[in-house]
Each structure stands twice: as structure tokens, then as C-alpha cells.
C-alpha positions, 0 to 999 in steps of 0.5 A: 500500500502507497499510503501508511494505513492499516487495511480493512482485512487487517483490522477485522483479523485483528492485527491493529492489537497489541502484542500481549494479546495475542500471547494472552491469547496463545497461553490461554489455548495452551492451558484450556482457559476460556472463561464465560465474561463481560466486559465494560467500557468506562471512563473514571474520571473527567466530565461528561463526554459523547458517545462516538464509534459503535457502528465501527465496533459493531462490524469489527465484532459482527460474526462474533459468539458474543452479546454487545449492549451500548447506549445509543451513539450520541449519548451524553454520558459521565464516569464509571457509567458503562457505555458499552458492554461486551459478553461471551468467551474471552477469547472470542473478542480478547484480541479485539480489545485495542480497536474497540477501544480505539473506534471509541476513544478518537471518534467520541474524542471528535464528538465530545470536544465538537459538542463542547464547541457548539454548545458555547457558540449556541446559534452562531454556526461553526464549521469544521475546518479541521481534516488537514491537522490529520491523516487524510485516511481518517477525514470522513470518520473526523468530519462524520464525529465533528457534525454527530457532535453538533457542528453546522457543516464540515469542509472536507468534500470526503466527509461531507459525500460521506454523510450526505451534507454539502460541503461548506467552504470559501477560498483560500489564501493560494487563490488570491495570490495566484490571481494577484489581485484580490478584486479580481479573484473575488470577482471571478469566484463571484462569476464562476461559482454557483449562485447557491454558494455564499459569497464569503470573501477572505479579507487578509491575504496582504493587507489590513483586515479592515480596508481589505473587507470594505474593498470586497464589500465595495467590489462585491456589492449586494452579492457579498454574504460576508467577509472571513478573517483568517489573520495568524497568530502573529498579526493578529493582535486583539482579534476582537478589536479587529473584528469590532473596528471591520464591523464599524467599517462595513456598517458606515458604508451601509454594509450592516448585511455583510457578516464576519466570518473567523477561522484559524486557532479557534477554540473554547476561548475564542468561542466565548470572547467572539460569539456575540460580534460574528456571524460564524466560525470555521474550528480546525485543530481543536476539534479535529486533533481533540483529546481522545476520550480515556476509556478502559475495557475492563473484565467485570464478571467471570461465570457469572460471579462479579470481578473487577481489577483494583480501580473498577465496579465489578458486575454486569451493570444497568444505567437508568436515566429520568426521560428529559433529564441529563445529569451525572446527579441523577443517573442511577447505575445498578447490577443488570440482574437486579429489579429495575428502579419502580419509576416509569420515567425511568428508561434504561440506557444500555440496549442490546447491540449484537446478539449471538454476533448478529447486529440487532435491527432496531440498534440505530447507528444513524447520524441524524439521529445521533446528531439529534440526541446530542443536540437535545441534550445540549438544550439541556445542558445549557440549561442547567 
């Protein structure tokens, strides 16, 4: 392969595992030992995070002589809260531990952090701008997880073919330098461009953001949506000052129509300081390149009899939580053989996934669905 990247063959025959599974496996066929067990997914510390990957793990494990039980993808969840459960003879799913957790950590790192953006930014769209800090490989599955968390729209036309949304973006800086003019290049993408793309010109290529944004606006006109400002690090300053003096200029001229669009370095911060003065944000490295959600696939019950490794809950769990309601107060989390709480508000959080390695027809892996489950719990959230 021309690429540095793991196959799909290699990956469902388990080669992507770390080594000491596989001699686990070997010592175990060796001795006769292959215990009936389940196993949990649980994060032990941290905030709330969202439920990313089950689609990948379920066919990782389709065909398997085992039971998966899940919370539904989207799912805001908190620690020691098993997120996914797995059951059968160990050595059914043993070499499977470090993809399992894999699909879930990134792709529930991407959503979770993508969720946490949007949630502050609330109505102002953000976009995800993002795929170049990463392999190229994985940018539908970081575009897929970015939008799942709630973000408005995603940039890489792989991922966005991939969940079915169009692809949203402006032009880059490498345009207007090949033109060598910006009224021109804003002009020709005026003119070749179809009409249902928004006219957002970028407005800091050589010049200062604020003379370059009334220009695109005076050689724009009425057909001009908004200007992006894109301005590095380096010469950035006070951005918001930027900002604030850009809208002053756009709207003395009469260009109070004309919204501000900003990209580059955003993150929760900038959310914060910026979202009552633009029109929306395009966020790279912080959602693409997020911090992987630490979650531990860990044996609790062995032949039915509760075990856990010092740090974990043994016992195969059930978490229940009050319909309407998100919060880490209220969960309640129980053995799975003990009489559900007497509350018919309450609604369990784990369902069955695969049974018997089959895939369950009703588990949903649906991006909008997902999508709007997160978005949901969002509202909620806020208002807490």
C-alpha cells in the first residue's frame, strides 16, 4: 500500500492489537482457559463526554459468539457509567480489545470536544475546518464525529459525500495570490461559482483586515454574504478589536448585511470572547486533533460471579436515566440482574447491540439521529 494505513482485512483479523494479546491469547489455548465474561467500557474520571464509534465496533465484532449492549451513539454520558458492554468467551473478542477501544476513544474524542464547541457558540454556526491537522485516511470518520457532535457543516468534500451534507467552504489564501489581485479573484469566484454558494470573501491575504473587507464589500456589492478573517497568530493582535473596528467599517458604508466570518486557532476561548460580534466560525485543530476520550475495557464478571481489577465496579451493570433529564446527579447505575428502579420515567440506557454476533435491527447507528440526541441534550445542558 502507497499510503501508511492499516487495511480493512487487517483490522477485522485483528492485527491493529497489541502484542500481549495475542500471547494472552496463545497461553490461554495452551492451558484450556476460556472463561464465560463481560466486559465494560468506562471512563473514571473527567466530565461528561459523547458517545462516538459503535457502528465501527459493531462490524469489527459482527460474526462474533458474543452479546454487545451500548447506549445509543450520541449519548451524553459521565464516569464509571458503562457505555458499552461486551459478553461471551474471552477469547472470542480478547484480541479485539485495542480497536474497540480505539473506534471509541478518537471518534467520541471528535464528538465530545465538537459538542463542547457548539454548545458555547449556541446559534452562531461553526464549521469544521479541521481534516488537514490529520491523516487524510481518517477525514470522513473526523468530519462524520465533528457534525454527530453538533457542528453546522464540515469542509472536507470526503466527509461531507460521506454523510450526505454539502460541503461548506470559501477560498483560500493560494487563490488570491495566484490571481494577484484580490478584486479580481473575488470577482471571478463571484462569476464562476454557483449562485447557491455564499459569497464569503477572505479579507487578509496582504493587507489590513479592515480596508481589505470594505474593498470586497465595495467590489462585491449586494452579492457579498460576508467577509472571513483568517489573520495568524502573529498579526493578529486583539482579534476582537479587529473584528469590532471591520464591523464599524462595513456598517458606515451601509454594509450592516455583510457578516464576519473567523477561522484559524479557534477554540473554547475564542468561542466565548467572539460569539456575540460574528456571524460564524470555521474550528480546525481543536476539534479535529481533540483529546481522545480515556476509556478502559475492563473484565467485570467471570461465570457469572462479579470481578473487577483494583480501580473498577465489578458486575454486569444497568444505567437508568429520568426521560428529559441529563445529569451525572441523577443517573442511577445498578447490577443488570437486579429489579429495575419502580419509576416509569425511568428508561434504561444500555440496549442490546449484537446478539449471538448478529447486529440487532432496531440498534440505530444513524447520524441524524445521533446528531439529534446530542443536540437535545445540549438544550439541556445549557440549561442547567
Amino acid at each position: 500500500m502507497r499510503f501508511g494505513v492499516v487495511s480493512e482485512e487487517e483490522i477485522l483479523a485483528g492485527k491493529t492489537t497489541d502484542v500481549y494479546f495475542l500471547r494472552a491469547e496463545e497461553v490461554l489455548r495452551a492451558k484450556g482457559v476460556n472463561p464465560n465474561v463481560v466486559a465494560e467500557v468506562t471512563i473514571t474520571k473527567g466530565d461528561w463526554a459523547v458517545l462516538a464509534g459503535l457502528e465501527d465496533v459493531a462490524h469489527l465484532l459482527e460474526g462474533r459468539a458474543v452479546n454487545v449492549y451500548a447506549m445509543p451513539e450520541g449519548t451524553i454520558f459521565y464516569p464509571h457509567e458503562p457505555v458499552l458492554q461486551i459478553e461471551g468467551r474471552y477469547l472470542e473478542f480478547a484480541r479485539y480489545e485495542t480497536p474497540i477501544l480505539g473506534f471509541l476513544c478518537h471518534e467520541s474524542g471528535i464528538a465530545t470536544k465538537a459538542a463542547r464547541i457548539k454548545l458555547l457558540a449556541g446559534d452562531v454556526p461553526v464549521i469544521s475546518f479541521g481534516t488537514r491537522r490529520q491523516h487524510p485516511a481518517i477525514s470522513a470518520m473526523i468530519e462524520r464525529c465533528a457534525y454527530l457532535g453538533g457542528m453546522d457543516g464540515v469542509s472536507c468534500v470526503a466527509g461531507a459525500e460521506r454523510i450526505g451534507i454539502n460541503a461548506t467552504g470559501t477560498m483560500p489564501h493560494a487563490m488570491i495570490i495566484c490571481f494577484g489581485e484580490r478584486n479580481v479573484a473575488w470577482k471571478a469566484f463571484d462569476e464562476v461559482i454557483a449562485r447557491d454558494v455564499p459569497r464569503i470573501c477572505l479579507c487578509d491575504t496582504y493587507c489590513d483586515e479592515k480596508e481589505e473587507s470594505v474593498a470586497a464589500a465595495e467590489a462585491l456589492g449586494d452579492s457579498l454574504f460576508a467577509v472571513r478573517l483568517d489573520t495568524p497568530s502573529s498579526r493578529r493582535g486583539d482579534f476582537r478589536q479587529i473584528i469590532e473596528e471591520v464591523r464599524w467599517e462595513l456598517d458606515i458604508r451601509g454594509y450592516k448585511n455583510v457578516g464576519i466570518f473567523v477561522s484559524g486557532g479557534i477554540d473554547e476561548a475564542e468561542i466565548i470572547a467572539l460569539r456575540d460580534i460574528v456571524a460564524g466560525f470555521g474550528v480546525g485543530t481543536s476539534v479535529a486533533n481533540a483529546r481522545s476520550i480515556d476509556f478502559a475495557l475492563d473484565i467485570v464478571e467471570k461465570e457469572g460471579v462479579p470481578c473487577a481489577k483494583r480501580g473498577k465496579r465489578g458486575g454486569k451493570k444497568q444505567v437508568y436515566r429520568r426521560k428529559g433529564e441529563i445529569s451525572v446527579d441523577k443517573d442511577i447505575i445498578t447490577l443488570a440482574n437486579e429489579e429495575p428502579p419502580e419509576d416509569e420515567n425511568l428508561e434504561p440506557l444500555l440496549k442490546p447491540m449484537l446478539i449471538n454476533g448478529e447486529i440487532v435491527s432496531d440498534f440505530s447507528f444513524s447520524l441524524e439521529e445521533a446528531r439529534a440526541r446530542v443536540k437535545s441534550q445540549l438544550r439541556r445542558l445549557h440549561i442547567q
